[in-house]
C-alpha positions in Angstrom: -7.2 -17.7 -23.1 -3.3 -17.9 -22.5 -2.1 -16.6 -19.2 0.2 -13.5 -19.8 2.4 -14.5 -16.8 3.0 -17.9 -17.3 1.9 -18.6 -20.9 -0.7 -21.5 -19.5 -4.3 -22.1 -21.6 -6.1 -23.6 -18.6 -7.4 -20.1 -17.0 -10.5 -20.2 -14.7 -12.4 -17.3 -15.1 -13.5 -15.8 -11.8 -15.9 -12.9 -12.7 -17.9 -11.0 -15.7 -19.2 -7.8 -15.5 -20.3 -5.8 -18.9 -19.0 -2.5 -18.7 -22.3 -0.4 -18.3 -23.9 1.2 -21.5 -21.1 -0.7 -23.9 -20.7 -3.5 -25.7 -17.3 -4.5 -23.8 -17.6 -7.1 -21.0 -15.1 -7.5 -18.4 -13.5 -10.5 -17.7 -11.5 -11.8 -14.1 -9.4 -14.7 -15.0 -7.0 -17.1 -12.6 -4.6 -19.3 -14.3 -5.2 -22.8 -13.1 -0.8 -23.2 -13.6 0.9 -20.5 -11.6 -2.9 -19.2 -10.2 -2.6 -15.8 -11.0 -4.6 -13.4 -11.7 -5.7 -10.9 -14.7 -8.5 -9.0 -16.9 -9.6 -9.4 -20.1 -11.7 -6.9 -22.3 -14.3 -8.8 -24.9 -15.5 -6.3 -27.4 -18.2 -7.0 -30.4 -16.3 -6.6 -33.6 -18.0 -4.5 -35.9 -17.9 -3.7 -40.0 -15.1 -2.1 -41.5 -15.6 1.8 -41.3 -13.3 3.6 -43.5 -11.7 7.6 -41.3 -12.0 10.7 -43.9 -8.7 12.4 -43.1 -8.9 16.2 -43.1 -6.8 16.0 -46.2 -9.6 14.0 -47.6 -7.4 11.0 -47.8 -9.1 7.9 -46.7 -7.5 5.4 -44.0 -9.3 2.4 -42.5 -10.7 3.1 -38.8 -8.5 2.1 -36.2 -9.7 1.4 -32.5 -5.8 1.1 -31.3 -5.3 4.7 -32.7 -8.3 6.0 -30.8 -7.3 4.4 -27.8 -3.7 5.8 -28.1 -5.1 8.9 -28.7 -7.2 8.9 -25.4 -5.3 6.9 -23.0 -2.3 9.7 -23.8 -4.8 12.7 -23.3 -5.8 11.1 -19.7 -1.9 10.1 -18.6 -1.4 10.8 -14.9 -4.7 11.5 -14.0 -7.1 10.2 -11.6 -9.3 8.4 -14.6 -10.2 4.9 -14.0 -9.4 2.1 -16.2 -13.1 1.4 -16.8 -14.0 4.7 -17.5 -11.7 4.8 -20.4 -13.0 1.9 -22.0 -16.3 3.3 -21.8 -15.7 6.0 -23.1 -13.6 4.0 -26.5 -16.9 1.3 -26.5 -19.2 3.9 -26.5 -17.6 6.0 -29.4 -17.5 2.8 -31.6 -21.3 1.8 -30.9 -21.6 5.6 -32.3 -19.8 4.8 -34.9 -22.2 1.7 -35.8 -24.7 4.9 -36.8 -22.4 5.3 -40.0 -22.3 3.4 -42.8 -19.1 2.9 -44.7 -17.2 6.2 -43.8 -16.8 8.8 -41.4 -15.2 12.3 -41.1 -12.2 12.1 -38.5 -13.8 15.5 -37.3 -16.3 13.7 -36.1 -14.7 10.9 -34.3 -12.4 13.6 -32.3 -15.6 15.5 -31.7 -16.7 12.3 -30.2 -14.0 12.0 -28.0 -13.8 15.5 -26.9 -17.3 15.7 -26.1 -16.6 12.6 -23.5 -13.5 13.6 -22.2 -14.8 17.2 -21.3 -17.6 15.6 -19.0 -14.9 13.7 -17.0 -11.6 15.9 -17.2 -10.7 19.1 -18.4 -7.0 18.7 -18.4 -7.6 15.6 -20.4 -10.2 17.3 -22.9 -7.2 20.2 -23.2 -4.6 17.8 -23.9 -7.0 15.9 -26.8 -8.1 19.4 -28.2 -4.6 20.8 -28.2 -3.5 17.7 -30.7 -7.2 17.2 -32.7 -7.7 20.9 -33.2 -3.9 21.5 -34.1 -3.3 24.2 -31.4 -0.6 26.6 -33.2 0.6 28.7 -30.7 0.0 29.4 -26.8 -2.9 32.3 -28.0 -5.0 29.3 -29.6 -4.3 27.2 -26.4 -5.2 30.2 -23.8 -8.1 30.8 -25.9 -9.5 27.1 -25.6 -8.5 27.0 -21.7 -10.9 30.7 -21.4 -13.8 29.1 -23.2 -13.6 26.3 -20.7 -13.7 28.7 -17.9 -16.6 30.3 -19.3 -19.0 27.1 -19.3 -17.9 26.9 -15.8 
């Protein structure tokens, strides 16, 4: 492991925790050169899973663009770094259940479904981009349905 800091390969590491109900393990690491300290994520690599756009064109499925996708939905708020990862770990051990291809409707149903549980302005923010809110009606609308499950 190379040491973002200093560059160094000779890093200690210091403590490993899997992140519960995921396949991602956390990792506390000390470079042994200029001692100090970071996290690493380990995640299981899995088959490649090909995204069925909406246009039905076909794009091969990107964890980065999930992630992206999420961490932008959660910006500024009060959502843990772990969290987040769960919540990206546990939509691609889902997405083990599929074999060769998968509906992007599905994936952003995935991630809605997650981020409503922890955040609603977070779960607005996602839905206002997956679902392609037009105009401020389609937004309000959204926001009462969430007041109503309340």
């Amino acid at each position: 492991m190379r040491c973002p800091f200093c560059g160094g390969t000779d890093c200690d590491v210091n403590d490993t925790r899997p992140i519960e109900d995921s396949s991602i393990i956390k990792r506390r690491r000390e470079c042994a050169r200029c001692k100090k300290r970071f996290t690493t994520y380990e995640r299981m690599e899995v088959a490649p899973l090909t995204v069925i756009k909406s246009d039905n064109k076909r794009e091969p499925f990107a964890v980065e663009k999930l992630t992206r996708g999420i961490r932008l939905a959660c910006l500024k708020r009060p959502i843990p770094e772990d969290t987040l990862e769960k919540i990206i770990s546990e939509i691609e051990m889902e997405l083990n259940d599929y074999i060769m291809e998968v509906p992007s409707k599905t994936i952003g149903e995935m991630a809605l479904k997650r981020l409503k549980k922890i955040d609603e302005v977070a779960y607005v923010r996602f839905a206002s981009i997956y679902r392609k809110f037009d105009s401020i009606n389609t937004f309000l609308k959204e926001l009462r349905k969430l007041k109503r499950r309340k």
